[in-house]
Steps between C-alpha positions, in 0.01 A plus 500: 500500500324469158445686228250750415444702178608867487373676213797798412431874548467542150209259454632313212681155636484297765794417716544202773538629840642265746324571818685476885234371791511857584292627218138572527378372182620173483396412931446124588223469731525301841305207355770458261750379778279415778215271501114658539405221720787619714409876447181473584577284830743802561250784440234315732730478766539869549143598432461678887702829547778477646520116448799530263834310572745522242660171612190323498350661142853396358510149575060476425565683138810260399724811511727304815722276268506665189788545313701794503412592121092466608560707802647747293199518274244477789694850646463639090131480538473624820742823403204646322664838404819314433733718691687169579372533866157427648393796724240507778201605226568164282553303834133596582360346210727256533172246500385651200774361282413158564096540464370868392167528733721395794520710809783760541741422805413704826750803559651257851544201219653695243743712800567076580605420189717779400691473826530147435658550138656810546835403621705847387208721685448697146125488537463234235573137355744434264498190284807394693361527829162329377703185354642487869223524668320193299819297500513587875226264602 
């Protein structure tokens, strides 16, 4: 969290808004928790379709070990319409979040991944079920 300045509806003060990860505004980018060296390996690992492993991108980017609290955060930036779940579209650009120009995941790698992180079948990720599977490998 941190805090952000909100001016008031009626234009004449400013008030203190304490921010959760799950607000837009305020969003920590990947480099903030993960190294770029480590990114980049990550991102040049996957370049070829259908290349992408989340296992393998996890433990490249740094994200395999991470605590908790950063796996938490790394799932906030990925949830990019904060709807506290990421969904097939945002699992697709899934690359994207780490480096803008990258590639977007194949329609087979992003089917992969959802099956692989979608333990209740809902058709999505929550940040639950991410945390487990990071802390999983």
């Amino acid at each position: 969290p941190g805090l952000c300045f909100l001016w008031t509806s009626d234009l004449k003060q400013y008030n203190f808004l304490h921010l959760s990860h799950r607000t837009q505004s305020c969003k920590m980018a990947m480099k903030d928790i993960l190294s770029e060296a480590n990114i980049a390996k990550a991102i040049d690992s996957v370049k070829q379709v259908d290349s992408f492993d989340y296992k393998k991108f996890f433990e490249v980017a740094g994200i395999k070990g991470q605590s908790q609290d950063h796996v938490h955060k790394i799932f906030h930036i990925l949830d990019k319409d904060k709807s506290g779940f990421i969904e097939e579209e945002e699992l697709r650009d899934f690359l994207k979040c780490f480096v803008a120009d990258s590639r977007v995941l194949s329609d087979k790698e992003t089917k992969e991944f959802l099956k692989a992180g979608d333990k209740d079948n809902d058709g999505k990720i929550s940040g639950d079920e991410f945390v487990s599977m990071v802390t999983a490998l």
